[in-house]
N, C-alpha and C positions, 0 to 999 in steps of 0.2 A: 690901878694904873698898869698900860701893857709897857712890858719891858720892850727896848728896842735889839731886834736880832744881829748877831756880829755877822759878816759872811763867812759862811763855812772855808775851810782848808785847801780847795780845789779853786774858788773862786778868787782865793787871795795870790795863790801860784800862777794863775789864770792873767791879772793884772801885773805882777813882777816879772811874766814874761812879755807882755807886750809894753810895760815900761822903757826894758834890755831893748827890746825890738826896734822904738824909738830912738831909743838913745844910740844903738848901734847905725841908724838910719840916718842921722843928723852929724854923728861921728864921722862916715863916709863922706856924705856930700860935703861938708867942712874942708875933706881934706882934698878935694878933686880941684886939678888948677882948671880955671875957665876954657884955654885950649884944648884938652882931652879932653873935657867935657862933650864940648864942639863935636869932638872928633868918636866921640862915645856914638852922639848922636845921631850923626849921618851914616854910623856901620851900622847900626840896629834900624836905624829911621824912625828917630823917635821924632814924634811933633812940640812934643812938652816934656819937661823934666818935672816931677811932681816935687813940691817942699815939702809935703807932709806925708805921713802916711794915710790920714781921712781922705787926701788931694788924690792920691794914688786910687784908694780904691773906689772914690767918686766918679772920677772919669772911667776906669776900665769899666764900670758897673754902665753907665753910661755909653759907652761904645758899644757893650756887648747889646744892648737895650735898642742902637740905633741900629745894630746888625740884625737881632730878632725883626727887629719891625720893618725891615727893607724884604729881609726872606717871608713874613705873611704876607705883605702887599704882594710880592710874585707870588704865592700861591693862591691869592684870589686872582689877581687876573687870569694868571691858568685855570682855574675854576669858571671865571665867567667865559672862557675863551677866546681870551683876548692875547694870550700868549701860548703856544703850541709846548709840546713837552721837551721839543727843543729847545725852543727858547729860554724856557723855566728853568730847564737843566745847566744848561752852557751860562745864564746867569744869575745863578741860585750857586753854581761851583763854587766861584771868588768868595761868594759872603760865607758859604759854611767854611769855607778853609780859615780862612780869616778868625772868624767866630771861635772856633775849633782853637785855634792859637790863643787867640785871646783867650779862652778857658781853660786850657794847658798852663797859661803862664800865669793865672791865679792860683790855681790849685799846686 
C-alpha cells in the first residue's frame, strides 16, 4: 500500500501566504464606500473592479493576451506590406506602452 505524501514546508507557507493575501483582498474591498470607489475608478480608469483575486488575474492575463495579439496582427501586415514602418511604429507605440504597464502592474 503507497502512503500518501504530506506537502513539504515551503508549499504549505506558499498557501498561508496567499490565504493572508485573500483575506487581506476581501478585508479591503469590504471596507471601501461605493462613492470612492467610483471615485478610485475614474483616477486610475479602471473598467472593472475585480471581486476575486482568480477575477483579477484572469482578466489582466487576458488583456495582456488581447494586446500581444493586436501587436502580431501589426507585425504581419508590416510583413506583408501592407503597413509601412511608419505606420507599424506610430501604431505598435500605444499597445507596447500599454502592454508594458499591464506587465509592471503584475509583476
Amino acid at each position: 500500500m503507497m502512503k500518501a505524501k504530506l506537502p513539504n514546508n515551503s508549499f504549505m507557507r506558499f498557501i498561508k501566504h496567499q490565504l493572508l493575501l485573500i483575506t487581506q483582498w476581501v478585508n479591503f474591498y469590504s471596507k471601501v464606500s461605493p462613492p470612492l470607489l467610483e471615485q478610485i475608478k475614474r483616477e486610475v480608469h479602471m473598467e472593472l473592479v475585480e471581486t476575486t483575486i482568480s477575477e483579477h488575474i484572469y482578466n489582466q492575463g487576458k488583456a495582456e493576451g488581447i494586446l500581444e495579439g493586436q501587436l502580431a496582427t501589426l507585425e504581419i501586415l508590416y510583413q506583408q506590406g501592407i503597413l509601412s514602418a511608419e505606420q507599424m511604429n506610430s501604431m505598435s507605440a500605444p499597445l507596447r506602452q500599454k502592454l508594458n504597464e499591464l506587465v509592471r502592474a503584475r509583476d
